[in-house]
VEXBA-821821 format. One line per field, with one value per residue: x, y, z of N, C-alpha, C in turn; residue in one letter; residue number from 1. Coordinates in Angstrom, 1 decimal. Example, Ala and Ser with C-alpha at 12.3 -4.5 7.8 and 13.67 -1.06 7.14 Angstrom:
REM residues 2
n_u = 13.2  12.8
n_v = -5.7  -2.2
n_w = 7.8  7.1
ca_u = 12.3  13.7
ca_v = -4.5  -1.1
ca_w = 7.8  7.1
c_u = 13.2  12.9
c_v = -3.3  0.0
c_w = 7.8  7.9
code = a  s
pos = 1  2
***
This chain:
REM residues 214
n_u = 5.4  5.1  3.4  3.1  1.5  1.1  -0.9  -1.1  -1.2  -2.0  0.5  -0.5  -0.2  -1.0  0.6  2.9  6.2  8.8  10.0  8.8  7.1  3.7  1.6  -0.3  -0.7  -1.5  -3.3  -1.9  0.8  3.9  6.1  8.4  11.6  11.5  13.0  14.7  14.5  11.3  10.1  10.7  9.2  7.6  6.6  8.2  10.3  8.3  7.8  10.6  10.8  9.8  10.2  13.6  14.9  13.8  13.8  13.1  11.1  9.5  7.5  4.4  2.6  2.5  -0.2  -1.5  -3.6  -3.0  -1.6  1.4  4.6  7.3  10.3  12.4  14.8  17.9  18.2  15.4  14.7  16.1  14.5  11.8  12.3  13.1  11.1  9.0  10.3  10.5  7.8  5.9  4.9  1.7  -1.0  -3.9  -6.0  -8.3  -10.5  -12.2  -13.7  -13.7  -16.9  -19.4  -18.1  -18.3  -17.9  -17.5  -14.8  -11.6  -8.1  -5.7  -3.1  -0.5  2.4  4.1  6.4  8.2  7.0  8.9  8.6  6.9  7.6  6.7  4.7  3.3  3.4  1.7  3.7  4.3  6.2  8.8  8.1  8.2  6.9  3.4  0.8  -2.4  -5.0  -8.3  -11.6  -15.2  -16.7  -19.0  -21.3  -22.4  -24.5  -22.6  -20.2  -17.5  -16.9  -14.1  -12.0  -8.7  -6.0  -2.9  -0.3  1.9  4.9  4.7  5.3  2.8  1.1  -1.6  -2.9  -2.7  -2.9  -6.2  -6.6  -6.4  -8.5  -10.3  -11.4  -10.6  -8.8  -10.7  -10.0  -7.7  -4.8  -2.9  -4.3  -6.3  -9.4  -11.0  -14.6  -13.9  -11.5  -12.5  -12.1  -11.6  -9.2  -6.9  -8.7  -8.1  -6.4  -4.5  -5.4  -4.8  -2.1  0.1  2.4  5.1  6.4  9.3  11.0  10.7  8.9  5.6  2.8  1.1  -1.2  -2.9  -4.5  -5.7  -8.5  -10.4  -10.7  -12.7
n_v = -4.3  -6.7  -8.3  -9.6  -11.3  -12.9  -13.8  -17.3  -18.1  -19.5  -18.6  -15.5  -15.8  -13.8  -12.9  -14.3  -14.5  -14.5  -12.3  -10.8  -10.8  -11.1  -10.9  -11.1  -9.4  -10.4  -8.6  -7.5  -9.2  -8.5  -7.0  -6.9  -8.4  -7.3  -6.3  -8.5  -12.0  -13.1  -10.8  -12.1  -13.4  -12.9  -11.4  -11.2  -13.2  -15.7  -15.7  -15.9  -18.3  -19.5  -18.7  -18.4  -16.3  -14.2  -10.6  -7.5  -4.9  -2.5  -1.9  -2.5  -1.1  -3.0  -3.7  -3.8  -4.5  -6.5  -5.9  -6.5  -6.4  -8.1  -8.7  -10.9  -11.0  -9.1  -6.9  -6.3  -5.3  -2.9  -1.5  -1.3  -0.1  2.3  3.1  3.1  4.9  7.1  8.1  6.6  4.6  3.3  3.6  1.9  2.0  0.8  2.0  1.7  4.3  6.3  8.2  9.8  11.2  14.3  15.7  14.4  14.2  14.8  16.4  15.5  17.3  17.5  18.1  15.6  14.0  12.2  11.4  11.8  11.1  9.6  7.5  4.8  6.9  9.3  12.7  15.7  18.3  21.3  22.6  21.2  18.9  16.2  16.5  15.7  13.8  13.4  11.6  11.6  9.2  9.7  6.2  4.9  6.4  5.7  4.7  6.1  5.2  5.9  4.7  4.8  5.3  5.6  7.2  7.5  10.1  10.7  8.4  8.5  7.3  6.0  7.5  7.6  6.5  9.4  11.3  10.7  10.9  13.7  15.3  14.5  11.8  9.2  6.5  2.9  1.0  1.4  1.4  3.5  5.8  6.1  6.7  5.6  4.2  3.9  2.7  0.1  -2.1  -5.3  -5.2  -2.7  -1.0  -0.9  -1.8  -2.1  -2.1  -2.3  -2.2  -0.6  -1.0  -0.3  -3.4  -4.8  -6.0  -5.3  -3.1  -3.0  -2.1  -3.1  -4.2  -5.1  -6.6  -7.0  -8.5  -6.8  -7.4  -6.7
n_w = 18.0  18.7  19.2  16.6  14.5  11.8  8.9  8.2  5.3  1.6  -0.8  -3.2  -6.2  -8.9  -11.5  -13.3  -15.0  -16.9  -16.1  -14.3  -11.2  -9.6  -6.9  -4.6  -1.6  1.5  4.6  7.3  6.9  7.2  4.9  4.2  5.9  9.5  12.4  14.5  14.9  15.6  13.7  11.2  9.8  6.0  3.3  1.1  2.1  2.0  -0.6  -2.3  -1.2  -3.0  -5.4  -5.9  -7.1  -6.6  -6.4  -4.1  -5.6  -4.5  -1.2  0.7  3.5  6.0  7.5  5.0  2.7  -1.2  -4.5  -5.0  -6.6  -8.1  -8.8  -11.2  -12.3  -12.0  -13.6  -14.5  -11.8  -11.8  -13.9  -13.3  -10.8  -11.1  -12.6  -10.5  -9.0  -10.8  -10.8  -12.8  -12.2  -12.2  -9.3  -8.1  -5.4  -2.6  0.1  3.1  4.8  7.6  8.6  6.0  2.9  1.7  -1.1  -4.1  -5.7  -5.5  -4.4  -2.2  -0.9  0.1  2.3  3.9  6.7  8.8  12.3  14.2  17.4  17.4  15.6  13.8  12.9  10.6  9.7  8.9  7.4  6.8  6.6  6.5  5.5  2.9  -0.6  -1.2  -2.7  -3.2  -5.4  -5.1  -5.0  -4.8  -4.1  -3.4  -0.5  2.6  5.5  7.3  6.6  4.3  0.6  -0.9  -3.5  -4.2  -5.8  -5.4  -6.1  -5.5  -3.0  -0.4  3.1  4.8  3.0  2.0  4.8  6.1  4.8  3.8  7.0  7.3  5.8  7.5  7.6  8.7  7.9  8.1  10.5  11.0  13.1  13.9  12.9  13.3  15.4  18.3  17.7  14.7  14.6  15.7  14.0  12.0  10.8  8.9  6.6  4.1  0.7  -2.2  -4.9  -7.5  -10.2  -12.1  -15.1  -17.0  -18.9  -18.0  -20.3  -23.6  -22.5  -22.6  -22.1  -18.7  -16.9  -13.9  -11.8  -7.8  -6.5  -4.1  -0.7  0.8
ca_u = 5.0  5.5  2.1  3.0  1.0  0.9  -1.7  -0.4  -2.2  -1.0  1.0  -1.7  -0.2  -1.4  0.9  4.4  6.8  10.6  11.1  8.3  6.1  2.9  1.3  -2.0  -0.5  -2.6  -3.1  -1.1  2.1  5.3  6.5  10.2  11.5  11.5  14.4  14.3  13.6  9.8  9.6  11.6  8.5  7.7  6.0  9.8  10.9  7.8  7.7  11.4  10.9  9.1  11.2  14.8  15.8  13.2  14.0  12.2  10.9  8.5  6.6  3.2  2.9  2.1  -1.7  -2.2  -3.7  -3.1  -0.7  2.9  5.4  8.9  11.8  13.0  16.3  18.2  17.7  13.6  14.7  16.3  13.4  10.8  12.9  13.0  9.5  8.8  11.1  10.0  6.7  5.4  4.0  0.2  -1.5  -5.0  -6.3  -9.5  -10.8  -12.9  -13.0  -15.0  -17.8  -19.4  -17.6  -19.5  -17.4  -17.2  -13.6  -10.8  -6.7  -5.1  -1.9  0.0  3.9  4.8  7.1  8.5  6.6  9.8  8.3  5.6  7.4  6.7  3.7  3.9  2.5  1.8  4.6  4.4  7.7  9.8  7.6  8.5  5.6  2.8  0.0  -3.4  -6.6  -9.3  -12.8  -15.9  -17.6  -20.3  -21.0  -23.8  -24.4  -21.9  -19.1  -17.4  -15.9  -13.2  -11.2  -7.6  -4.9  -1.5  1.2  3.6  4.6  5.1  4.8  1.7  0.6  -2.7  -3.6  -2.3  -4.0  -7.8  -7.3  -5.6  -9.6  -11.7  -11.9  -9.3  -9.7  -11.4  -9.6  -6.1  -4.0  -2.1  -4.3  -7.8  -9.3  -12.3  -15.1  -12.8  -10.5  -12.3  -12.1  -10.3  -7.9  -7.1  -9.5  -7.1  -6.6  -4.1  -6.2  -4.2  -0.8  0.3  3.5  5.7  7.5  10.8  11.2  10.0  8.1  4.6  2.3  0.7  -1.9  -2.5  -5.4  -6.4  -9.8  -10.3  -11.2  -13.7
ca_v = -5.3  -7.8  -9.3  -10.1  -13.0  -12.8  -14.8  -18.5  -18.5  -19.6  -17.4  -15.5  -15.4  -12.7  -13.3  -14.4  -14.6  -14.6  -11.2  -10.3  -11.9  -10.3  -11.5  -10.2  -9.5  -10.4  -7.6  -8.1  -9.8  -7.5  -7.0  -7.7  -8.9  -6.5  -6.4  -9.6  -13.3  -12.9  -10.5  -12.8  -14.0  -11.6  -11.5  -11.5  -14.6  -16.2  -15.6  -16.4  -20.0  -20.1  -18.4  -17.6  -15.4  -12.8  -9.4  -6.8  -3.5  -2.0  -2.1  -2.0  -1.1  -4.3  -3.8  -3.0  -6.1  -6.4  -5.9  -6.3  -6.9  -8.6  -8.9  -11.8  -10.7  -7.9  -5.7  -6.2  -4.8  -1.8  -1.2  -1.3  0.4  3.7  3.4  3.7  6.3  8.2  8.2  6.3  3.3  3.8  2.6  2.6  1.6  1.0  2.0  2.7  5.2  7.1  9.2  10.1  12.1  15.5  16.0  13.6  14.0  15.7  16.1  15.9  17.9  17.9  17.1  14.3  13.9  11.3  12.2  11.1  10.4  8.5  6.8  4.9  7.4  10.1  13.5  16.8  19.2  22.4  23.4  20.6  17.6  16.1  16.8  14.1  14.2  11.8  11.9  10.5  9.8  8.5  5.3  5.3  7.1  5.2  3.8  6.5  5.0  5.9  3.7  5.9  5.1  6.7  7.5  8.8  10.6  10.0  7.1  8.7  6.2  6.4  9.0  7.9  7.0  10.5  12.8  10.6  11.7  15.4  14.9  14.1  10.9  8.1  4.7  2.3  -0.3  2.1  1.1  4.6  7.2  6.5  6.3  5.0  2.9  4.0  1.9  -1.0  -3.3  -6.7  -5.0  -1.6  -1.2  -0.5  -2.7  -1.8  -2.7  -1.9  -1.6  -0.2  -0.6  -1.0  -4.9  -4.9  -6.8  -4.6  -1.8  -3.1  -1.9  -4.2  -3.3  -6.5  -6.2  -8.1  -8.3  -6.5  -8.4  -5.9
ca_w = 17.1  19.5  18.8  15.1  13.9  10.3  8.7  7.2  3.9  0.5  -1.8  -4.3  -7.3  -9.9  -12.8  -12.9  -16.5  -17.1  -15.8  -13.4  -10.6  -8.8  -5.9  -4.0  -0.1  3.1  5.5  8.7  6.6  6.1  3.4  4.1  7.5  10.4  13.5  15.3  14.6  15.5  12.9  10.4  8.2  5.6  1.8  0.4  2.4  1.3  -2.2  -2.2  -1.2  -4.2  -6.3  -4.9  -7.9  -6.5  -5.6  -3.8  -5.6  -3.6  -0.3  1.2  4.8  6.7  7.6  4.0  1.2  -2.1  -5.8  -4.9  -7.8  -7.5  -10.1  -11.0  -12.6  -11.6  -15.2  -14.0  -10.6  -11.8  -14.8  -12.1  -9.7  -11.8  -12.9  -9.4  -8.6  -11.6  -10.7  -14.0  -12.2  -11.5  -8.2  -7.4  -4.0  -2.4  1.4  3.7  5.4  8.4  7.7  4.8  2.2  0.8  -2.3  -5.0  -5.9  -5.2  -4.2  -1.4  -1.3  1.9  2.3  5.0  7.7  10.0  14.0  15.5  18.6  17.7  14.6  12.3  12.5  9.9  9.9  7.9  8.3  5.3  6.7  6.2  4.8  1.6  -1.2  -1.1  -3.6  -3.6  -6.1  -4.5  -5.7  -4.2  -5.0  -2.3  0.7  3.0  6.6  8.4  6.2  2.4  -0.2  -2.3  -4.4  -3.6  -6.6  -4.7  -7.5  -4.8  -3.0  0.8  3.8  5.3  2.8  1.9  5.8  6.9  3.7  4.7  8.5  7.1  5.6  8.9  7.3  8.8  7.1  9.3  11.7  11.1  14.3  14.2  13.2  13.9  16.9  19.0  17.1  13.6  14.5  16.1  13.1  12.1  9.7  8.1  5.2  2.9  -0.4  -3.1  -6.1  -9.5  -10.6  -13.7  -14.8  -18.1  -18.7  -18.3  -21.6  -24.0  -22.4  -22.9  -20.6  -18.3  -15.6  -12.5  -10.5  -6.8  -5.8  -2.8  0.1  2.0
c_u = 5.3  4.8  2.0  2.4  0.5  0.5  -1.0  -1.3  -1.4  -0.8  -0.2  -0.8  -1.0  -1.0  2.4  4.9  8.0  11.1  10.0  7.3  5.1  2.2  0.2  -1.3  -1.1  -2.3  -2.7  0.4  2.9  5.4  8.0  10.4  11.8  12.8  13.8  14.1  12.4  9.6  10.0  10.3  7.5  7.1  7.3  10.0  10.3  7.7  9.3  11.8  10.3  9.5  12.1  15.2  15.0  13.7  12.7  12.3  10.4  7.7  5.6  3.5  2.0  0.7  -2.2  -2.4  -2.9  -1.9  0.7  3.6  6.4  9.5  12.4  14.6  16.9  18.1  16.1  13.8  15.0  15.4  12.5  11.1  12.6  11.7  8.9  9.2  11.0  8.5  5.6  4.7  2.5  -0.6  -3.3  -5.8  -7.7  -9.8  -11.8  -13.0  -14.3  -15.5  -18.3  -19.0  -18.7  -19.2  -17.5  -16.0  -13.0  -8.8  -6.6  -3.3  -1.2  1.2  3.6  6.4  7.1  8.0  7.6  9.5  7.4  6.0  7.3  5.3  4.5  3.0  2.7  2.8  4.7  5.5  8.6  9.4  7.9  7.0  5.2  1.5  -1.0  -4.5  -7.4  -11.0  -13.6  -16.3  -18.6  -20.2  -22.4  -24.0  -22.7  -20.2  -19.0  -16.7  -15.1  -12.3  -9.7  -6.5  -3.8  -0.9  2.3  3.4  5.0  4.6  4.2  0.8  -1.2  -3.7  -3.2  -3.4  -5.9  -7.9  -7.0  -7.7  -10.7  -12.2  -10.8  -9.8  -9.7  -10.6  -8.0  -5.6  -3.2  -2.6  -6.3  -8.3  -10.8  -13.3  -14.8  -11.6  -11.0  -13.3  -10.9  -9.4  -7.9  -7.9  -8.7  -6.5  -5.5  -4.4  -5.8  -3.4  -0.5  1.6  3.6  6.7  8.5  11.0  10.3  9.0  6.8  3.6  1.2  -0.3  -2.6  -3.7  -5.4  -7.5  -9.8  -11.4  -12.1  -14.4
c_v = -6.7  -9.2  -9.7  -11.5  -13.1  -14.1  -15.8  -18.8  -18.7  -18.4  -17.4  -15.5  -14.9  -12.7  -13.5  -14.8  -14.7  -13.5  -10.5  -11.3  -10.8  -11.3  -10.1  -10.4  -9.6  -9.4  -8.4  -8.8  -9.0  -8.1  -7.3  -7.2  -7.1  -7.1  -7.4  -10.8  -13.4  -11.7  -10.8  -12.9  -12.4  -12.4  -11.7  -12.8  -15.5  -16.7  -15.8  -17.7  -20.3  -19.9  -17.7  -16.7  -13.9  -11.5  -8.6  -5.4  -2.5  -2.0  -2.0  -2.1  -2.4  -4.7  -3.9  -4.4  -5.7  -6.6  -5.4  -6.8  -7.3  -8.6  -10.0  -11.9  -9.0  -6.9  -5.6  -5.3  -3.4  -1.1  -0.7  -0.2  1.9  4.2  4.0  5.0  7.6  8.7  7.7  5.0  4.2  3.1  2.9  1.6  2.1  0.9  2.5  3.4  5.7  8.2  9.0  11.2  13.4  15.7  14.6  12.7  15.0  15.3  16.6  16.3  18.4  17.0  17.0  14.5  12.8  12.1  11.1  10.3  9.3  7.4  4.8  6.0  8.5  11.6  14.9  17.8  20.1  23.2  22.4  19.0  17.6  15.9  15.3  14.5  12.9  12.4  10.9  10.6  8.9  7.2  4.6  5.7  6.5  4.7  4.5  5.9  5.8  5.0  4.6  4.7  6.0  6.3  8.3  8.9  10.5  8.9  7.6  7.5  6.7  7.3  8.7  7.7  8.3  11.3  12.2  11.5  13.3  15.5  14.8  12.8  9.5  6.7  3.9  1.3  0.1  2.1  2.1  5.7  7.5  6.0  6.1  3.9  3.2  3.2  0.6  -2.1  -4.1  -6.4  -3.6  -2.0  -0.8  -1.4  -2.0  -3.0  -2.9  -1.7  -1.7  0.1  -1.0  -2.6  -4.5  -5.5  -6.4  -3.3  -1.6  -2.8  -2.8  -3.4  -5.0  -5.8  -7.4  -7.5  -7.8  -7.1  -8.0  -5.2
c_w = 17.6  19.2  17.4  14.9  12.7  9.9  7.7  6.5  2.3  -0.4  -3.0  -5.5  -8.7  -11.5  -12.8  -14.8  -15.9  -16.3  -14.2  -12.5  -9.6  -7.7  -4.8  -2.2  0.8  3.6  6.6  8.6  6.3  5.2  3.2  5.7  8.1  10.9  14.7  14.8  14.6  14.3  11.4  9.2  7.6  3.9  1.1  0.9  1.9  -0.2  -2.7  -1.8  -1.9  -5.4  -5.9  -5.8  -7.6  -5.7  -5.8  -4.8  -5.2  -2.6  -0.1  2.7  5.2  7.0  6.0  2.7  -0.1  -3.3  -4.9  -6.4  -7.4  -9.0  -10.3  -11.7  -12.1  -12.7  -14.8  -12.9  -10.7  -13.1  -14.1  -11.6  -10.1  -12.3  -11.3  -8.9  -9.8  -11.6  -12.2  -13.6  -11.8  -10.6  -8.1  -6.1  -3.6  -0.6  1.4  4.6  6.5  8.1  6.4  4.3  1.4  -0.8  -2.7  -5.7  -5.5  -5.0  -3.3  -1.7  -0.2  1.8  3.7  5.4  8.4  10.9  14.4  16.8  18.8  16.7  14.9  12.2  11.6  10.1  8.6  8.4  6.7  5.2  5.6  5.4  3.2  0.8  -1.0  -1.9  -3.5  -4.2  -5.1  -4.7  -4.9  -4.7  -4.0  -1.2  1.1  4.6  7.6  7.6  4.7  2.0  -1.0  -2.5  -4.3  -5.0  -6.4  -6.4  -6.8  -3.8  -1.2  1.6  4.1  4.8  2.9  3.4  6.2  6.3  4.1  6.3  8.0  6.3  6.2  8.5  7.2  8.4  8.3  9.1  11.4  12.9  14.9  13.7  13.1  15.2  17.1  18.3  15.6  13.9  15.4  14.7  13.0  11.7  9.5  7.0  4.3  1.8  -1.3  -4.5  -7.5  -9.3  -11.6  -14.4  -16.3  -18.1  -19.2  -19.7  -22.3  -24.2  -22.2  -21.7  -20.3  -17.0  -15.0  -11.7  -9.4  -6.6  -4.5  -2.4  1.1  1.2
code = x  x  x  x  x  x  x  x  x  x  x  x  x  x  x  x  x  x  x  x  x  x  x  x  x  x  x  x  x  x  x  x  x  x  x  x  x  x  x  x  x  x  x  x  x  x  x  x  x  x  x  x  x  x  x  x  x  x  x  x  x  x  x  x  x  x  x  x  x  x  x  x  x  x  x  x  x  x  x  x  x  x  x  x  x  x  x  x  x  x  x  x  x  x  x  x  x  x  x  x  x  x  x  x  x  x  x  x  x  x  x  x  x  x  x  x  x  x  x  x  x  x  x  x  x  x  x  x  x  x  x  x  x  x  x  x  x  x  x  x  x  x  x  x  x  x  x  x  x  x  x  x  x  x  x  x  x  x  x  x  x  x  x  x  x  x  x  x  x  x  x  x  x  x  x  x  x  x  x  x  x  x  x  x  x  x  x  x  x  x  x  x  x  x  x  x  x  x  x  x  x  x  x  x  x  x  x  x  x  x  x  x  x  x
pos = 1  2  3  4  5  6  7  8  9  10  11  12  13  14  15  16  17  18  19  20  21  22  23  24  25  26  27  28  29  30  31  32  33  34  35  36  37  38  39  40  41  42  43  44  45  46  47  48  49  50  51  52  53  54  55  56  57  58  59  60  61  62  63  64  65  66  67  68  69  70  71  72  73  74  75  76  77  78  79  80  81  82  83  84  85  86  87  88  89  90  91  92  93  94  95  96  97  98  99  100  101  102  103  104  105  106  107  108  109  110  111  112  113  114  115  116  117  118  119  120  121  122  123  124  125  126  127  128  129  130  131  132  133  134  135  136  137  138  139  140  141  142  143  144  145  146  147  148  149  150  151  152  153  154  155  156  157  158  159  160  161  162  163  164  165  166  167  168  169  170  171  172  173  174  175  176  177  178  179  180  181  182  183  184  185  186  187  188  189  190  191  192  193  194  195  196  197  198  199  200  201  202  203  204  205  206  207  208  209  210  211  212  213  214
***
């Protein structure tokens, strides 16, 4: 990641209150700093010189747009935190992907693994992979490409690029698991469109969309 050049664009803000703050991510910007000075700037450091009381609850991997949330008190941070880790938040995310899809909808159901050798790549392992679960539905298929629509139940790294190629269908301009003219685009196509979560304060459920940008 030597070649980090994370795009300098202004902070999106989505919706911010007393206890929570959302923010629509560029692809190409971590999400919190890497090892090294060059990989110092990050969606946290940023959104922390805008508001220093922010903490992180959640990541997107670095190529990936879209709905991040932050905490702005520590009681939001561990509200969140549990939502997450209970699987009660709801994500839905939008790509594209190679090929056209035959089915309409469906689940993928394939536990994940660190590939050591290759990491951060991840892979399917039915020995020892921890469960990983994604719905995924179309929403056109045309022109050699599809548009789905992807709803993980769990929050594995790399799940939902791994379960598309586990598929024959790696989302287009992925840097680690598609290959030849599937991977020569400007960006991963990958969007996290919706997040659906309860407010810390109160309980009330709230659901946050970004436009996706492809």
């Amino acid at each position: 990641m030597s070649d980090y050049a994370p795009p300098q664009v202004p902070l999106q803000i989505l919706h911010d209150d007393h206890q929570v703050l959302l923010v629509d991510k560029p692809a190409g910007l971590l999400s919190v700093p890497g090892k090294g000075p060059e990989l110092a700037d990050c969606l946290l450091s940023r959104v922390q010189a805008a508001f220093p009381m922010a903490l992180l609850v959640h990541r997107l991997d670095r190529d990936t747009s879209g709905v991040m949330i932050f905490a702005l008190t520590p009681h939001a941070q561990r509200h969140l935190g549990l939502q997450f880790e209970n699987r009660q938040t709801k994500k839905t995310y939008i790509a594209r992907v190679w090929g056209e899809m035959a089915e309409k909808t469906g689940t993928v159901d394939l536990p994940l693994i660190v590939d050591w050798p290759n990491r951060p790549k991840q892979m399917v392992d039915h020995e020892n992979g921890k469960p990983a679960q994604t719905d995924w539905r179309v929403v056109r298929a045309k022109l050699g490409e599809t548009r789905v629509k992807l709803m993980p139940r769990t929050g594995r790294s790399h799940q939902l690029r791994v379960h598309m190629l586990a598929l024959g269908h790696p989302i287009l301009g992925d840097p680690f698991y598609a290959e030849g003219p599937a991977r020569d685009y400007p960006r991963l196509m990958l969007h996290s469109e919706t997040l659906q979560f309860r407010h810390p304060d109160g309980g009330q459920g709230m659901r946050v969309t970004a436009k996706c940008p492809f």
